[in-house]
PDB file of the backbone (N, CA, C, O) and the ligand in Angstrom, with CONECT records:
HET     ZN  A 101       1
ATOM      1  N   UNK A   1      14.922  25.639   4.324  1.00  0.00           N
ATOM      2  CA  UNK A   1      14.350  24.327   4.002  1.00  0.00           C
ATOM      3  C   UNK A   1      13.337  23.896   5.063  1.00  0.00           C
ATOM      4  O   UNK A   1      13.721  24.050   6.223  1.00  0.00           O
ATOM      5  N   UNK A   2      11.987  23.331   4.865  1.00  0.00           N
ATOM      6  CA  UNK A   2      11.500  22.503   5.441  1.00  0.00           C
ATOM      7  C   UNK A   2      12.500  21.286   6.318  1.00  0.00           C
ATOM      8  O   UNK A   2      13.710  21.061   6.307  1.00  0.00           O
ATOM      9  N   UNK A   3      11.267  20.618   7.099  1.00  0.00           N
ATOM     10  CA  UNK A   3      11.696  19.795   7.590  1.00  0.00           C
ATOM     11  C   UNK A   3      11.076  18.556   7.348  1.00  0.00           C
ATOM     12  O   UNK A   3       9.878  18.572   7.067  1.00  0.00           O
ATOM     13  N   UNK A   4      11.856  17.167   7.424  1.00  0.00           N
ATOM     14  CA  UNK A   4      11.226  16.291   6.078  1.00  0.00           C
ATOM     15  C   UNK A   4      10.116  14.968   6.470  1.00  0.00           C
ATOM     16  O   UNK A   4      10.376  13.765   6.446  1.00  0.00           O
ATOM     17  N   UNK A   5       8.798  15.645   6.835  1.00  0.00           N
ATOM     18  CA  UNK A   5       8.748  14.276   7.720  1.00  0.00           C
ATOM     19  C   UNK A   5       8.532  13.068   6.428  1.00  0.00           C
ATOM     20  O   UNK A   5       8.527  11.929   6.896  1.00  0.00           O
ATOM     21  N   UNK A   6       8.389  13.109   5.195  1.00  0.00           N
ATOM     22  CA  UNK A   6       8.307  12.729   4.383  1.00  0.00           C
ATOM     23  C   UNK A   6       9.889  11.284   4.554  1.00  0.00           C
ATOM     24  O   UNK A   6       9.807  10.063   4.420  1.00  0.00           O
ATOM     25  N   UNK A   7      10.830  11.946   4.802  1.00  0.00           N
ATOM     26  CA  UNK A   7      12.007  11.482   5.179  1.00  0.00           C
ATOM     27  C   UNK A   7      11.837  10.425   6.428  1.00  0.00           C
ATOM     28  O   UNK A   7      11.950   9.200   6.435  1.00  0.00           O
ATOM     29  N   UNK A   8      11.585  11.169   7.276  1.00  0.00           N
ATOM     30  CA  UNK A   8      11.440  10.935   8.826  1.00  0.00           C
ATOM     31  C   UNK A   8      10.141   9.437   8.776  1.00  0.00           C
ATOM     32  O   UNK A   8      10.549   8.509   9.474  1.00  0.00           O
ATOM     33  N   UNK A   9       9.248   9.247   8.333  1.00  0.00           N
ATOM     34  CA  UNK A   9       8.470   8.467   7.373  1.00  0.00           C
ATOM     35  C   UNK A   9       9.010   7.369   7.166  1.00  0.00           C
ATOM     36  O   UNK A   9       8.900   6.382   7.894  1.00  0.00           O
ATOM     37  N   UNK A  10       9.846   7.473   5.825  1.00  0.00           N
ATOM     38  CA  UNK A  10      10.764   6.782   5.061  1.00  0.00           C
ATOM     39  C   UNK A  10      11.678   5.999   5.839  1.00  0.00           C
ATOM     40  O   UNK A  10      11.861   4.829   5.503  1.00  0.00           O
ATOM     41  N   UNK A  11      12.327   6.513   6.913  1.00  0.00           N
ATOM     42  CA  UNK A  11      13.212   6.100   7.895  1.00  0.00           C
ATOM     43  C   UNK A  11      12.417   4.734   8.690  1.00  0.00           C
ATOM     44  O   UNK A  11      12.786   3.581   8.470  1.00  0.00           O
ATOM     45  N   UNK A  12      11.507   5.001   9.447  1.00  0.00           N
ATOM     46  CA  UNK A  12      10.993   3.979  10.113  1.00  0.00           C
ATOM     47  C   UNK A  12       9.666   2.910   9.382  1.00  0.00           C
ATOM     48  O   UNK A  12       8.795   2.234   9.931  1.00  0.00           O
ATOM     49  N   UNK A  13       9.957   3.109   8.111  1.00  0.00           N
ATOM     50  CA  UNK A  13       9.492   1.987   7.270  1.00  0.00           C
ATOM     51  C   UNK A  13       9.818   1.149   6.987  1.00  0.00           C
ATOM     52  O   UNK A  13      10.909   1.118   6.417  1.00  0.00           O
ATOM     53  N   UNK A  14       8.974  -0.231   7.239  1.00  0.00           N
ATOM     54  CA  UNK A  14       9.585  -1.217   7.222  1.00  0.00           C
ATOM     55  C   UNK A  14      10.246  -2.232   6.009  1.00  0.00           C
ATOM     56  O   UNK A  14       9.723  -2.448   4.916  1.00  0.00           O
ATOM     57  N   UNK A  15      11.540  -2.790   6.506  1.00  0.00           N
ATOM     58  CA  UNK A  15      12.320  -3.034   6.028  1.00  0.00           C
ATOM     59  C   UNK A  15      11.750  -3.884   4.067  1.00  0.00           C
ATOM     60  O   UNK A  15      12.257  -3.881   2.946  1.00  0.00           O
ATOM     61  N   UNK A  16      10.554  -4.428   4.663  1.00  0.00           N
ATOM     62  CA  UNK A  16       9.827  -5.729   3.829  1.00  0.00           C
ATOM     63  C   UNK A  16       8.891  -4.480   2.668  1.00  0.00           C
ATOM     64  O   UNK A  16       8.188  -4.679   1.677  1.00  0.00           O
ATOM     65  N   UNK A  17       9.213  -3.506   3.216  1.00  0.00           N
ATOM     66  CA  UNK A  17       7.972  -2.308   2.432  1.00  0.00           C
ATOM     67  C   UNK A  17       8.157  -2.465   0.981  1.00  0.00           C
ATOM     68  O   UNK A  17       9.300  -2.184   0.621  1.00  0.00           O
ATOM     69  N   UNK A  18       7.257  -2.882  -0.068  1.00  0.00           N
ATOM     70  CA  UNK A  18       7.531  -2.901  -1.376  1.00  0.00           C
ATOM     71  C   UNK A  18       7.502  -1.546  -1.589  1.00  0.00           C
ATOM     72  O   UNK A  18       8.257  -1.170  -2.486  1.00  0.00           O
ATOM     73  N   UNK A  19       6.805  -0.631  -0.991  1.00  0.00           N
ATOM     74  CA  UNK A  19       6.864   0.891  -1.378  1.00  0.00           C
ATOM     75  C   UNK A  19       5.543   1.031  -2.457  1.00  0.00           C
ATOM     76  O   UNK A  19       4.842   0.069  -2.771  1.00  0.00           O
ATOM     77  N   UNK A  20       5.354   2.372  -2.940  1.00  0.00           N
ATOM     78  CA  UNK A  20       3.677   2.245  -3.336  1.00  0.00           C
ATOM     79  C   UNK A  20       3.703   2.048  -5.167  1.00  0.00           C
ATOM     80  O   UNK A  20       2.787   1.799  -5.950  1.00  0.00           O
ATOM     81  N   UNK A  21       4.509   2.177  -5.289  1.00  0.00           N
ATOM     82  CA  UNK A  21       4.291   1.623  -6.836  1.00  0.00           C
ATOM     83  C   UNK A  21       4.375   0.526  -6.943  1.00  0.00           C
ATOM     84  O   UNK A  21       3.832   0.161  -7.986  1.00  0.00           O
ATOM     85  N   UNK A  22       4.947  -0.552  -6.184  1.00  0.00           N
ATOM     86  CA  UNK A  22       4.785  -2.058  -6.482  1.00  0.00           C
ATOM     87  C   UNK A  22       3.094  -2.481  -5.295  1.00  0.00           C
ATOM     88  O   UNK A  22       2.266  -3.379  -5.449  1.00  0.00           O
ATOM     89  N   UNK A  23       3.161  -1.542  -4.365  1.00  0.00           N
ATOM     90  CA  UNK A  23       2.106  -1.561  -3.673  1.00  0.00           C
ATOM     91  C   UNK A  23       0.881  -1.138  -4.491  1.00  0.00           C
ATOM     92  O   UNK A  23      -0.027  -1.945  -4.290  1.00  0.00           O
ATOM     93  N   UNK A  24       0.489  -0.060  -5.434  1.00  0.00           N
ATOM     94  CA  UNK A  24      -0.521   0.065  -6.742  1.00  0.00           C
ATOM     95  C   UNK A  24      -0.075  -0.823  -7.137  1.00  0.00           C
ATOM     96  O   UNK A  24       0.056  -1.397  -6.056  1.00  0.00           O
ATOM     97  N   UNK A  25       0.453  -1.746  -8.091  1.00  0.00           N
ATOM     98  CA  UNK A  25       0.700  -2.207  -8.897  1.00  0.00           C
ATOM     99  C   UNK A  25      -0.551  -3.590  -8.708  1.00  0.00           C
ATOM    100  O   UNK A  25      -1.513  -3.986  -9.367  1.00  0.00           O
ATOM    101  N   UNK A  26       0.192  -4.028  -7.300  1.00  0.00           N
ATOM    102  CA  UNK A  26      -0.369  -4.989  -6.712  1.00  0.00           C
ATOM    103  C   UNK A  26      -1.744  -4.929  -6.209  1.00  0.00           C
ATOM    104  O   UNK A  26      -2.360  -5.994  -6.178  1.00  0.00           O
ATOM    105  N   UNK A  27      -2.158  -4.171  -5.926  1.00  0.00           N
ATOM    106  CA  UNK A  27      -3.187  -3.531  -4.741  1.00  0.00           C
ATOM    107  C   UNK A  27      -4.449  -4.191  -4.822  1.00  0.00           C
ATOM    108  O   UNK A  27      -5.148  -4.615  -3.902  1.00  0.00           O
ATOM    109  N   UNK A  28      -4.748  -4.232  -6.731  1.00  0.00           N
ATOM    110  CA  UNK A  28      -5.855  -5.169  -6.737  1.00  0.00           C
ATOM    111  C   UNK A  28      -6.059  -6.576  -6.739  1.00  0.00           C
ATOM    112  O   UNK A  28      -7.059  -7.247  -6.484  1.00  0.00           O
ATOM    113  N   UNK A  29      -4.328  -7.037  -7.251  1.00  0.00           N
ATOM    114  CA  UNK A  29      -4.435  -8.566  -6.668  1.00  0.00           C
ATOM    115  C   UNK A  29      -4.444  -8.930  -5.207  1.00  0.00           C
ATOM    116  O   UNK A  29      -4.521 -10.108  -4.856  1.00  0.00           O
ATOM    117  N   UNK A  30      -4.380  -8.108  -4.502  1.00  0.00           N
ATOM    118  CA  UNK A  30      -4.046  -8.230  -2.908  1.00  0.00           C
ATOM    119  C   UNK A  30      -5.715  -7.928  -2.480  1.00  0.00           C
ATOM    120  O   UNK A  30      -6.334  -8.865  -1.977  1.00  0.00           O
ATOM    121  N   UNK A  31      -6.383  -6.664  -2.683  1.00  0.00           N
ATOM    122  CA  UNK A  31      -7.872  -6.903  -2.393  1.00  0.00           C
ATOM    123  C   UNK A  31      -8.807  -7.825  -2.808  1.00  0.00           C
ATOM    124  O   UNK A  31      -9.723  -8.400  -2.219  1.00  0.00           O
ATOM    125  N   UNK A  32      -8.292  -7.860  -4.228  1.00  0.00           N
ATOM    126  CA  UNK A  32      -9.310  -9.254  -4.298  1.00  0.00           C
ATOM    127  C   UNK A  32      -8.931 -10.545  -3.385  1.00  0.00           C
ATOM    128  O   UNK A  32      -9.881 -11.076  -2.810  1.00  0.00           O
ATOM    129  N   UNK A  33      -7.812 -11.029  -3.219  1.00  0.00           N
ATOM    130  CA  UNK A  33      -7.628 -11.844  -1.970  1.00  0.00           C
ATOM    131  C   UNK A  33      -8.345 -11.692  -0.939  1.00  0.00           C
ATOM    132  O   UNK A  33      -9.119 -12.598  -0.630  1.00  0.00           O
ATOM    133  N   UNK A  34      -8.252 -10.346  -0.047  1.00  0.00           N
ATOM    134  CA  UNK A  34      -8.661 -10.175   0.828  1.00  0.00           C
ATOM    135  C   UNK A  34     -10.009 -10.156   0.693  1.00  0.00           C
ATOM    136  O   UNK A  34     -10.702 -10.718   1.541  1.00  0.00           O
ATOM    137  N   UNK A  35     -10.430  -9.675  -0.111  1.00  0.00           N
ATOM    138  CA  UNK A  35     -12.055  -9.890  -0.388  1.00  0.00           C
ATOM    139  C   UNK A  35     -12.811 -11.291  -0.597  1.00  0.00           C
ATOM    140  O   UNK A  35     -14.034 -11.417  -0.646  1.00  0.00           O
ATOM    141  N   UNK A  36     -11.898 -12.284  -0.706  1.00  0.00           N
ATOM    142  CA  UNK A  36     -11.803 -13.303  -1.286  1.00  0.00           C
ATOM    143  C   UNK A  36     -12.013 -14.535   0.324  1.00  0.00           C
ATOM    144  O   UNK A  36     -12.719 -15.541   0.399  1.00  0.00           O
ATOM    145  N   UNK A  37     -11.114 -13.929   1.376  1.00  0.00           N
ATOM    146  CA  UNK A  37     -11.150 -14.390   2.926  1.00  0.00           C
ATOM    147  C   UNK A  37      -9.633 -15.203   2.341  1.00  0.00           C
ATOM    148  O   UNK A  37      -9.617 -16.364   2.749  1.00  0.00           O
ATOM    149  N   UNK A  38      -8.547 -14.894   1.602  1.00  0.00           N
ATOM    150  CA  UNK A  38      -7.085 -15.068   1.540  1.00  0.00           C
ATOM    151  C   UNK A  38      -6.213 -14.973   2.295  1.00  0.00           C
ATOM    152  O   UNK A  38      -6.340 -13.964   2.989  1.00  0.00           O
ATOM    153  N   UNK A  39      -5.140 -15.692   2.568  1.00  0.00           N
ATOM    154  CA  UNK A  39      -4.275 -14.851   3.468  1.00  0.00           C
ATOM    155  C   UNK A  39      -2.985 -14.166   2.259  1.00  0.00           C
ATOM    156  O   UNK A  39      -2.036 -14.518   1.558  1.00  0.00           O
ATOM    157  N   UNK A  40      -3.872 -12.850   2.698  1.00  0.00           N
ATOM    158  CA  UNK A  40      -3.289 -11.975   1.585  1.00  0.00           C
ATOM    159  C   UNK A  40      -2.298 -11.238   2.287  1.00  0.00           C
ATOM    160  O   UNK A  40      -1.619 -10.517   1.557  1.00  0.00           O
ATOM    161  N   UNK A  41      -1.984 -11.212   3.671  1.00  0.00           N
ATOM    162  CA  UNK A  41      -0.690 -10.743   4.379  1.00  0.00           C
ATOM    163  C   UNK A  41       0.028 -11.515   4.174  1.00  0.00           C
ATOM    164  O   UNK A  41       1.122 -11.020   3.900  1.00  0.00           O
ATOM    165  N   UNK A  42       0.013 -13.127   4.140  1.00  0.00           N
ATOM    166  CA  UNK A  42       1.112 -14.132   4.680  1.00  0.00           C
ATOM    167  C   UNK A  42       2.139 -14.121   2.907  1.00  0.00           C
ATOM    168  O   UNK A  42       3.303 -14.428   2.648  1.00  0.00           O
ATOM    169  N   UNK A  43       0.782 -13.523   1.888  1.00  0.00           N
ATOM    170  CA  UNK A  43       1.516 -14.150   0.905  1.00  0.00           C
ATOM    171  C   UNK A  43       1.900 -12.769   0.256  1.00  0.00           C
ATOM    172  O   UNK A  43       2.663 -12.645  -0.702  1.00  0.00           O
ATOM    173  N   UNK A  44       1.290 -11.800   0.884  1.00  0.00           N
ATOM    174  CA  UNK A  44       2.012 -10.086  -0.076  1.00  0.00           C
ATOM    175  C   UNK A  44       2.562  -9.878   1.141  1.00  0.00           C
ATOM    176  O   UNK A  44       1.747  -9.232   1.798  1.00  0.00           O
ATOM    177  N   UNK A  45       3.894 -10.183   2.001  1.00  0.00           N
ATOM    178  CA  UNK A  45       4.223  -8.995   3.521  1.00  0.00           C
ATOM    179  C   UNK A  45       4.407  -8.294   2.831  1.00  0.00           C
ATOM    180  O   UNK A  45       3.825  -7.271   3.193  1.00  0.00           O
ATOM    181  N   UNK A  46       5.029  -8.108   1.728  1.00  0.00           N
ATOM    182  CA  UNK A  46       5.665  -6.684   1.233  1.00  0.00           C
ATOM    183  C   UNK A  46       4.330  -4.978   1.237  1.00  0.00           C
ATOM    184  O   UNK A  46       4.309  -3.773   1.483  1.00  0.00           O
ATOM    185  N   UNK A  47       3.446  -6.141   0.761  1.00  0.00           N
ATOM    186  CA  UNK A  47       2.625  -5.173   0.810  1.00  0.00           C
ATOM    187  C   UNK A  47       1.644  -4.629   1.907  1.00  0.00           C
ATOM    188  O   UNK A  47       1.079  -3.562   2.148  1.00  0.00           O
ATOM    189  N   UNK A  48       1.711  -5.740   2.390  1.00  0.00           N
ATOM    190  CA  UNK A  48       0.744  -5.614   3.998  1.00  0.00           C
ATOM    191  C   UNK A  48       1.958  -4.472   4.421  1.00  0.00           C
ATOM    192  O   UNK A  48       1.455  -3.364   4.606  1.00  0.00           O
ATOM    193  N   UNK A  49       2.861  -4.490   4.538  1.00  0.00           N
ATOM    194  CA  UNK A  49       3.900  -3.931   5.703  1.00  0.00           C
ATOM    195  C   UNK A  49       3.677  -2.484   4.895  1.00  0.00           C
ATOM    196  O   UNK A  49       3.437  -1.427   5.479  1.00  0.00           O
ATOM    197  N   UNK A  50       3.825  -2.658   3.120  1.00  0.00           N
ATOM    198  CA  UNK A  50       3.852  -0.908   3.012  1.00  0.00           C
ATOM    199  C   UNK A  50       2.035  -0.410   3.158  1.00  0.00           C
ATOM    200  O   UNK A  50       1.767   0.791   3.131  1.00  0.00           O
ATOM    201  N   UNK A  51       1.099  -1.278   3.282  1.00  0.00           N
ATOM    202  CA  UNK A  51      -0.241  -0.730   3.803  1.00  0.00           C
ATOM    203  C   UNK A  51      -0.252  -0.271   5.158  1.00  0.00           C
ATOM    204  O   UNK A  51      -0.884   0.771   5.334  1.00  0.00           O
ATOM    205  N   UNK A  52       0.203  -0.705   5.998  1.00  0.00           N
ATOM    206  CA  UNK A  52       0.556  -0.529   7.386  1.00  0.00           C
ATOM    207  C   UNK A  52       1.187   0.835   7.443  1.00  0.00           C
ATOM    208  O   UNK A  52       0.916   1.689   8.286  1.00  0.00           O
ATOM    209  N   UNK A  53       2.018   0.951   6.507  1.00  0.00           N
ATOM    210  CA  UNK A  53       3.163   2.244   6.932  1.00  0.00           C
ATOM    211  C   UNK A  53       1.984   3.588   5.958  1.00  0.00           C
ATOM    212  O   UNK A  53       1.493   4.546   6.556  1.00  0.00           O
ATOM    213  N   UNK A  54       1.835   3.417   4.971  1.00  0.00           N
ATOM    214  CA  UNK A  54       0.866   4.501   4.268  1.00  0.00           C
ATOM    215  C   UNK A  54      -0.223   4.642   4.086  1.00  0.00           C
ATOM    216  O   UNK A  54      -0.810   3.740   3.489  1.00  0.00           O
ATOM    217  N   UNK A  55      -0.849   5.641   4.450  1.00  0.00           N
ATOM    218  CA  UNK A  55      -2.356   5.881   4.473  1.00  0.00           C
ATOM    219  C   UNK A  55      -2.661   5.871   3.432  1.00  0.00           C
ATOM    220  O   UNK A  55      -3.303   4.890   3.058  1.00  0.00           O
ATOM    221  N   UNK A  56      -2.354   6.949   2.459  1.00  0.00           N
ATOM    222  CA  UNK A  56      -3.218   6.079   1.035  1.00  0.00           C
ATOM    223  C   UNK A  56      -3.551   4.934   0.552  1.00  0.00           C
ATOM    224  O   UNK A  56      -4.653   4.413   0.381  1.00  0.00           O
ATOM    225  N   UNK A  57      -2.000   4.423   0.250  1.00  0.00           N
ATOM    226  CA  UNK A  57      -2.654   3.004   0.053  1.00  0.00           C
ATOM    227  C   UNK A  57      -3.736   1.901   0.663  1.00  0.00           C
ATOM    228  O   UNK A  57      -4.435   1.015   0.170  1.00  0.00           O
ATOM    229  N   UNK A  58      -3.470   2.502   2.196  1.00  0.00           N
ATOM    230  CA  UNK A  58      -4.410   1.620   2.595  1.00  0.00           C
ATOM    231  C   UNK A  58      -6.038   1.919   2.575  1.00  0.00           C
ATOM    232  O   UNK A  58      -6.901   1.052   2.709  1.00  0.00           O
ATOM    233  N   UNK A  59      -6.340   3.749   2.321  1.00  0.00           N
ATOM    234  CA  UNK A  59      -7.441   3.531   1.791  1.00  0.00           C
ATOM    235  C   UNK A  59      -7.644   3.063   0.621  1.00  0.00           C
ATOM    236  O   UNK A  59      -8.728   2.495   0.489  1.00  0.00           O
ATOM    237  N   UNK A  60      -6.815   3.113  -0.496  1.00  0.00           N
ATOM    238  CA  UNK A  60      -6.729   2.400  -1.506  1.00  0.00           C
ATOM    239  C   UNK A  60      -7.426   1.288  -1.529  1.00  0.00           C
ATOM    240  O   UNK A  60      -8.384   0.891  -2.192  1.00  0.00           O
ATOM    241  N   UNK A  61      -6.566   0.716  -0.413  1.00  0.00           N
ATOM    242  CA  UNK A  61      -6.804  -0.826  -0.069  1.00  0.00           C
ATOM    243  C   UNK A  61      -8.205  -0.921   0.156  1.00  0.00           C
ATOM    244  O   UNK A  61      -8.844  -1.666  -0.586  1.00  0.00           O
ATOM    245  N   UNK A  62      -8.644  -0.448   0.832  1.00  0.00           N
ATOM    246  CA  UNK A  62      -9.974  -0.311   1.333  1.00  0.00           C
ATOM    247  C   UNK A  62     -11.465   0.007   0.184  1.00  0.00           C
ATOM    248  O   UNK A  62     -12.590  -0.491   0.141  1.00  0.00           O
ATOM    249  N   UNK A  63     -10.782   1.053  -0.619  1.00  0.00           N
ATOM    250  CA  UNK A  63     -11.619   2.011  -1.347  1.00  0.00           C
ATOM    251  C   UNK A  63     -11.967   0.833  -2.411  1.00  0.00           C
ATOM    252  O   UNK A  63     -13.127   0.761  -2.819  1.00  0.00           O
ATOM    253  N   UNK A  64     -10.824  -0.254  -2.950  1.00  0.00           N
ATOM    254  CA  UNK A  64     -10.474  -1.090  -3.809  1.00  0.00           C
ATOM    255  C   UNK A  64     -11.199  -2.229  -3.719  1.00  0.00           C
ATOM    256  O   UNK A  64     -11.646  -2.811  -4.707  1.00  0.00           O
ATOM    257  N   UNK A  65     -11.361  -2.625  -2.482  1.00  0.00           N
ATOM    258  CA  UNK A  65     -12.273  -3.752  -1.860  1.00  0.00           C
ATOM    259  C   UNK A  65     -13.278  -3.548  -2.003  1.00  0.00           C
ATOM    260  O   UNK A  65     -13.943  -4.419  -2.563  1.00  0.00           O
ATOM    261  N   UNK A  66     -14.073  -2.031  -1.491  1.00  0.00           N
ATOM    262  CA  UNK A  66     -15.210  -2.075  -1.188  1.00  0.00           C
ATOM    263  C   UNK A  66     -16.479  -2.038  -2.390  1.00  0.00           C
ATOM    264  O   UNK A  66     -17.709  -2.087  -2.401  1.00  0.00           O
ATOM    265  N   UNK A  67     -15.162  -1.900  -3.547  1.00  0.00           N
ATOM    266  CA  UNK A  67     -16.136  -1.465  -4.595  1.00  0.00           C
ATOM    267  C   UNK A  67     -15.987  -2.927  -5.582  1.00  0.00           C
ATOM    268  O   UNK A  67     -16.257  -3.084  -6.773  1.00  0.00           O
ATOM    269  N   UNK A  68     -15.305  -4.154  -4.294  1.00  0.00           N
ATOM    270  CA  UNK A  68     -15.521  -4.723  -5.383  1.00  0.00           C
ATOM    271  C   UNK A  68     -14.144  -4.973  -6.223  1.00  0.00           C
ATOM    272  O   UNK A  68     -13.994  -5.759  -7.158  1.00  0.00           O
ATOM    273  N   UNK A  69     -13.315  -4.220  -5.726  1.00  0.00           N
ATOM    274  CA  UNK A  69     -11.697  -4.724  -6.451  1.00  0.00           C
ATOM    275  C   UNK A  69     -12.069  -4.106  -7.400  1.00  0.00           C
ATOM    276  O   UNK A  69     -12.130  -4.977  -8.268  1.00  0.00           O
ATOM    277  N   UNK A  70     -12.410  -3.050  -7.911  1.00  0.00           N
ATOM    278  CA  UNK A  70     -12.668  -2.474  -9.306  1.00  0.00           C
ATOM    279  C   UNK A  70     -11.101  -1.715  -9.976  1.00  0.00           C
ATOM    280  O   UNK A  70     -10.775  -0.795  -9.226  1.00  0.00           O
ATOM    281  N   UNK A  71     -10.396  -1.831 -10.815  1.00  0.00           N
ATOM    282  CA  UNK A  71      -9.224  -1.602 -11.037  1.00  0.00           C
ATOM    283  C   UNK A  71      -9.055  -0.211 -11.066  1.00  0.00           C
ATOM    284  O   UNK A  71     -10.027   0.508 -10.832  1.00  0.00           O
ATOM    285  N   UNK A  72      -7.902   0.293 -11.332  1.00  0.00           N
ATOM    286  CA  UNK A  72      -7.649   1.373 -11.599  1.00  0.00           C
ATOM    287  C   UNK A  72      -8.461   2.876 -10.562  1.00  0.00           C
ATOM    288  O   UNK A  72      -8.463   4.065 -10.879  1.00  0.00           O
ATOM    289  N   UNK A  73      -8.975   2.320  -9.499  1.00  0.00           N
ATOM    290  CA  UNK A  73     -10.633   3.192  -9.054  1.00  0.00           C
ATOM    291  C   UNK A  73      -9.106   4.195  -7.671  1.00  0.00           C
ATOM    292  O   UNK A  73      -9.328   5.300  -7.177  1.00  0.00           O
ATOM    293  N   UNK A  74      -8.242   3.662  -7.499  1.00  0.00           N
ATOM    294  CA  UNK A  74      -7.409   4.445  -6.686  1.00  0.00           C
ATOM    295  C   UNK A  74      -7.360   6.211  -6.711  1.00  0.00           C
ATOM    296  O   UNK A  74      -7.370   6.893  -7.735  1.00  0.00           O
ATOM    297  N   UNK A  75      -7.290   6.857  -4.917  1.00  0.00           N
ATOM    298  CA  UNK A  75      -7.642   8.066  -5.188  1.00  0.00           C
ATOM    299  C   UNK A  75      -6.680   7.976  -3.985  1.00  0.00           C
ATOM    300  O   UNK A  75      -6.430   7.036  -3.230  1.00  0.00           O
ATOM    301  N   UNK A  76      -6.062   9.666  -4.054  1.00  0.00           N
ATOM    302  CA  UNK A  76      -5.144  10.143  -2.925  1.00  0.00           C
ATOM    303  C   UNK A  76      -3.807   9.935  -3.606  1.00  0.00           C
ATOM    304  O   UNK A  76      -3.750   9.480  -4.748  1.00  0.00           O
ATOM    305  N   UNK A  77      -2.881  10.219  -3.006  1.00  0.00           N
ATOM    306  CA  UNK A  77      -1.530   9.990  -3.253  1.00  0.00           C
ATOM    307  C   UNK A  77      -0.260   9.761  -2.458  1.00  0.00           C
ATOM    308  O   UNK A  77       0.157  10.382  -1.480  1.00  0.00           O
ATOM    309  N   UNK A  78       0.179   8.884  -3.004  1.00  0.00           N
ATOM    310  CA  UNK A  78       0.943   7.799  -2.370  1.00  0.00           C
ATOM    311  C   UNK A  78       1.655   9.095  -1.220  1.00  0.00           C
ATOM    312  O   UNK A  78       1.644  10.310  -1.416  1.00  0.00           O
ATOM    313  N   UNK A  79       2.273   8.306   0.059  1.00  0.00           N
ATOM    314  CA  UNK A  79       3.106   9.080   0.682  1.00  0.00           C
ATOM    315  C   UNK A  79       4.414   8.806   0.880  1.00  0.00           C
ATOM    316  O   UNK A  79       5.287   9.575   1.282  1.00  0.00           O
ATOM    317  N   UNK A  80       4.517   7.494   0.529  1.00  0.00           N
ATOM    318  CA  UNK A  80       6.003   6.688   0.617  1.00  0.00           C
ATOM    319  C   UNK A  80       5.926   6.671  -0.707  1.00  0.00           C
ATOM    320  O   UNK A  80       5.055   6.706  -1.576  1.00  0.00           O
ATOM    321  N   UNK A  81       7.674   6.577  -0.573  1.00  0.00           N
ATOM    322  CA  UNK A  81       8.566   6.289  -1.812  1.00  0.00           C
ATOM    323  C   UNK A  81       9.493   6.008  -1.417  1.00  0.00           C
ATOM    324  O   UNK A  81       9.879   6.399  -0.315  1.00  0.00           O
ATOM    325  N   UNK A  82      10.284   5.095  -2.322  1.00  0.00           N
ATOM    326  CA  UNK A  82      11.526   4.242  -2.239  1.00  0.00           C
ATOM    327  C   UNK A  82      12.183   4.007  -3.302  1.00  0.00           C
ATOM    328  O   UNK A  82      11.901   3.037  -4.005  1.00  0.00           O
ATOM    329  N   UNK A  83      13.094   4.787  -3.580  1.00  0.00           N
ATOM    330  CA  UNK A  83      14.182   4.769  -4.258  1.00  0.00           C
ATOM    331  C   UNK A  83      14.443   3.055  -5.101  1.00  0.00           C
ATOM    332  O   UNK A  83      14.448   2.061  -4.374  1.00  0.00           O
ATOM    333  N   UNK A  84      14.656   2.887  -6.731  1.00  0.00           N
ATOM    334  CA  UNK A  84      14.466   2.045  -7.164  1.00  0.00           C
ATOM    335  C   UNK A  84      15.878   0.899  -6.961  1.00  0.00           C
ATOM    336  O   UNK A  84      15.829  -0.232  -7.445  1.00  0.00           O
TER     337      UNK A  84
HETATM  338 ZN    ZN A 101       1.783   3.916  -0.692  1.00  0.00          ZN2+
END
C-alpha cells in the first residue's frame, strides 16, 4: 500500500471545512461576493477554511473570480473529501 497523504491532509483539516462539494457547490456564490468587496469569509468560514486547506478549490476560487464568477468554468480536482 501507498502511503496516504490524501489522509494525512484530511487529518489536519479544519474542523469548519465544508469539504469540496459543498465548497463547488458554493464557490460561485462565494466569488461573486468576493468580487463584489463582501465579507465572504465572515459569512462562508466553512468555505474560506476548506479554500485555505485545498488547492483546487482555491484556484477555483480564483479561476471563478477572474472570469467574472462565470459558473460551472471550474478546472482541476478537488483534493479533500469528507465523508457525508
Ligand atoms: Zn476542494
Amino acid at each position: 500500500m501507498n502511503d496516504w497523504p490524501a489522509l494525512d491532509h484530511f487529518l489536519r483539516t479544519d474542523p469548519r471545512d465544508v469539504g469540496c462539494d459543498q465548497a463547488m457547490e458554493m464557490l460561485h456564490v462565494y466569488a461573486e461576493l468576493v468580487a463584489a468587496g463582501g465579507p465572504a469569509e465572515q459569512r462562508y468560514p466553512g468555505i474560506a477554511a476548506h479554500l485555505r486547506a485545498c488547492g483546487p478549490c482555491e484556484r477555483g476560487l480564483r479561476g471563478t473570480a477572474g472570469r467574472g464568477a462565470r459558473r460551472g468554468g471550474l478546472t482541476g480536482t478537488c483534493s479533500v473529501r469528507r465523508p457525508h
